[in-house]
C-alpha positions in Angstrom: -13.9 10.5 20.2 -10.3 11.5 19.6 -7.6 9.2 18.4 -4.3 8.4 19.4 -2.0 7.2 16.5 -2.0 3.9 18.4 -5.8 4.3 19.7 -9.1 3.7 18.6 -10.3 5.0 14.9 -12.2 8.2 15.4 -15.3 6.7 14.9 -16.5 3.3 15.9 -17.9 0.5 13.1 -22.2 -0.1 13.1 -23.2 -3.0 14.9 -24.8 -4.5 12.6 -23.4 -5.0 9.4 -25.2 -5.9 6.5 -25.1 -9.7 5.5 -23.3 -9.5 2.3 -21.0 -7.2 3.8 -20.2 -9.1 6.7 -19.2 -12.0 4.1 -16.9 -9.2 2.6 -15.8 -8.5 5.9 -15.3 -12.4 7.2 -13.1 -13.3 3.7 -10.5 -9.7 4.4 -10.5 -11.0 8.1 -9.7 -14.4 6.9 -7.0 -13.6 4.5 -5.5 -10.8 6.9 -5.6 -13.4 10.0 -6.4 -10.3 11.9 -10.0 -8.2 12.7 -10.0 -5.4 10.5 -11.3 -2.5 11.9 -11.0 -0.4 8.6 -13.1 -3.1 6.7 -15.4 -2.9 9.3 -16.2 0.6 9.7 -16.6 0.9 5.9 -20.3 -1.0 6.7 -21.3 2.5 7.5 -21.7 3.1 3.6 -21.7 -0.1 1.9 -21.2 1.5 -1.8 -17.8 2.7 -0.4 -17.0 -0.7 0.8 -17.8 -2.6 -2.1 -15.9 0.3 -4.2 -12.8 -0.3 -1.7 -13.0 -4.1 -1.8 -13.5 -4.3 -6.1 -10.5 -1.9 -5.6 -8.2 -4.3 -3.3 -9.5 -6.8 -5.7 -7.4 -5.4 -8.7 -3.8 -5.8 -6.6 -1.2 -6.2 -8.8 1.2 -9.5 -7.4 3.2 -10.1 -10.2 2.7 -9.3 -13.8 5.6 -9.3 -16.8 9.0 -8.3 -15.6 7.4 -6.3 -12.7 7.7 -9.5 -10.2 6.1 -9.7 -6.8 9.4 -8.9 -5.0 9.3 -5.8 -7.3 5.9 -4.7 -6.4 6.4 -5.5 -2.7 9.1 -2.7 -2.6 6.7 -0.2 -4.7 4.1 -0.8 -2.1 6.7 -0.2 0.8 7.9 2.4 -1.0 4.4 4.4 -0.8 3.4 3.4 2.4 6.3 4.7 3.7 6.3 8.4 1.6 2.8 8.5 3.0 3.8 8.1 6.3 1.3 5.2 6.9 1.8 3.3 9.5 -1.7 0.9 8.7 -0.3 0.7 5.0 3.3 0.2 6.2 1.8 -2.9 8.4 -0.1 -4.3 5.9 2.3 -4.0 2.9 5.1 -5.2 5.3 2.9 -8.8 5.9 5.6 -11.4 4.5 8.4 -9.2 2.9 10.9 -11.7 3.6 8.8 -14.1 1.8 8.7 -12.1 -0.8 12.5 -11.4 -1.3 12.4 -7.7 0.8 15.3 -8.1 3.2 15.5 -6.8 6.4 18.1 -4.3 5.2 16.2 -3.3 2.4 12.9 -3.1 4.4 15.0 -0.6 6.6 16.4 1.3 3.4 12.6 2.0 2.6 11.8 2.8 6.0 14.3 5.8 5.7 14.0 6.6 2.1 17.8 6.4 1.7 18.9 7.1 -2.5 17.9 4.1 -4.2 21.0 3.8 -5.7 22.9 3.5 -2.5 21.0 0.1 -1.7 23.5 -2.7 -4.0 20.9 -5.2 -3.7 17.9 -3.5 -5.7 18.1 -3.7 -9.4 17.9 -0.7 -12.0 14.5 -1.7 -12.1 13.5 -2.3 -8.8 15.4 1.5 -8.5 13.2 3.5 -10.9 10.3 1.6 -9.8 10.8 2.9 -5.8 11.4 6.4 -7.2 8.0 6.4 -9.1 6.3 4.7 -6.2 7.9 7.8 -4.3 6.8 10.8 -6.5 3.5 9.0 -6.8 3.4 9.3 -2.9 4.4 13.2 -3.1 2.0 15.7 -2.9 1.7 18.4 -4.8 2.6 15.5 -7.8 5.5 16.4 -10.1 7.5 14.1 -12.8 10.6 15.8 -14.1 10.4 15.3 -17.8 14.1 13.4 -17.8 12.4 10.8 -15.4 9.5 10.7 -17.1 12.2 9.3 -20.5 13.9 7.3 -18.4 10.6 5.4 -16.9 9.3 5.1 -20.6 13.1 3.3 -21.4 12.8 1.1 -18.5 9.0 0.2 -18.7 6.6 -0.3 -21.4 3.0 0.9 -21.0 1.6 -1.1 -19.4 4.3 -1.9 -16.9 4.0 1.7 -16.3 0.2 1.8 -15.6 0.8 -1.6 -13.0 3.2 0.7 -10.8 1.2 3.7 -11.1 -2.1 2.2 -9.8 0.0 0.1 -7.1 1.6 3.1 -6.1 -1.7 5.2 -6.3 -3.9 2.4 -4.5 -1.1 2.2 -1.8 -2.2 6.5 -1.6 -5.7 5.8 -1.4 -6.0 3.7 1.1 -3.2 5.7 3.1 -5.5 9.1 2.6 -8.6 6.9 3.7 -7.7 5.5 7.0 -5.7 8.7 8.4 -9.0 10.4 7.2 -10.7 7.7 9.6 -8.0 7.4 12.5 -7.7 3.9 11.7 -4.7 2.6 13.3 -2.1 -0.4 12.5 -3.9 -4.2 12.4 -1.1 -5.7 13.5 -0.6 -8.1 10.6 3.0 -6.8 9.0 6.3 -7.3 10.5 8.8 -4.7 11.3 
């Protein structure tokens, strides 16, 4: 089956789904207020289900200085460097709530200089320029930024926006790999 970015994933989820699964399944559909094709077609190997769901599990929302408006805009931020649209639809869900104007989802959406956006803080800055050189590939931290990050962040501020950045890439590498498309739950 081939898949359109807007179409069907390229392979279809089992229909049956194990019972402890489908719980797994039934709670992301419930929180998500939309059927999750992804979560579904993960069934076809549960160890690489339960590995994804332990992995959404560990979500940074706030934590320290690094707020959740904070970590809202580093999730944004790799979604849109990896030019996914699921992530960008799923990380988008209630940005407003969370403080991410309209201008600033924009700003993200066309991964303007960080510094030209008045409303972000230093922090919020440095912390969408990590998220974005997370998001690069090949992967490559100038040694100046690198000082800078380690000025502005302690360790383990550092280590909460590397793996939200880095879970934002996994699960952006996983459902292009799967032709999984938007779920419809974000707003533009």
């Amino acid at each position: 089956m081939t898949a359109s970015p807007r179409g069907p994933a390229f392979i279809d989820p089992p229909r049956r789904i194990p019972f402890l699964l489908l719980a797994g399944v039934w709670l992301a559909e419930r929180v998500a207020g939309k059927r999750l094709l992804l979560a579904r077609i993960l069934s076809w190997y549960p160890r690489a289900a339960l590995g994804a769901g332990l992995l959404e599990s560990t979500v940074a929302h706030r934590d320290g200085r690094i707020d959740r408006r904070a970590l809202k805009l580093v999730r944004l931020a790799a979604s849109f460097a990896t030019a996914c649209p699921f992530c960008v639809d799923m990380n988008a869900h209630e940005h407003r709530e969370a403080g991410v104007t309209d201008e600033e989802f924009g700003a993200l959406r066309e991964q303007v200089d960080p510094d030209t956006v008045a409303t972000w803080s230093d922090l919020e800055r440095l912390a969408i320029r990590y998220a974005r050189l997370v998001s690069q590939t090949p992967l490559r931290f100038h040694p100046d930024f690198i000082g800078q990050l380690q000025t502005v962040f302690d360790e383990r501020e550092i280590v909460v926006l590397a793996t939200t950045a880095a879970q934002v890439n996994y699960w952006a590498r996983l459902v292009q790999a799967l032709g999984v498309p938007p779920a419809g739950v974000g707003e533009p």
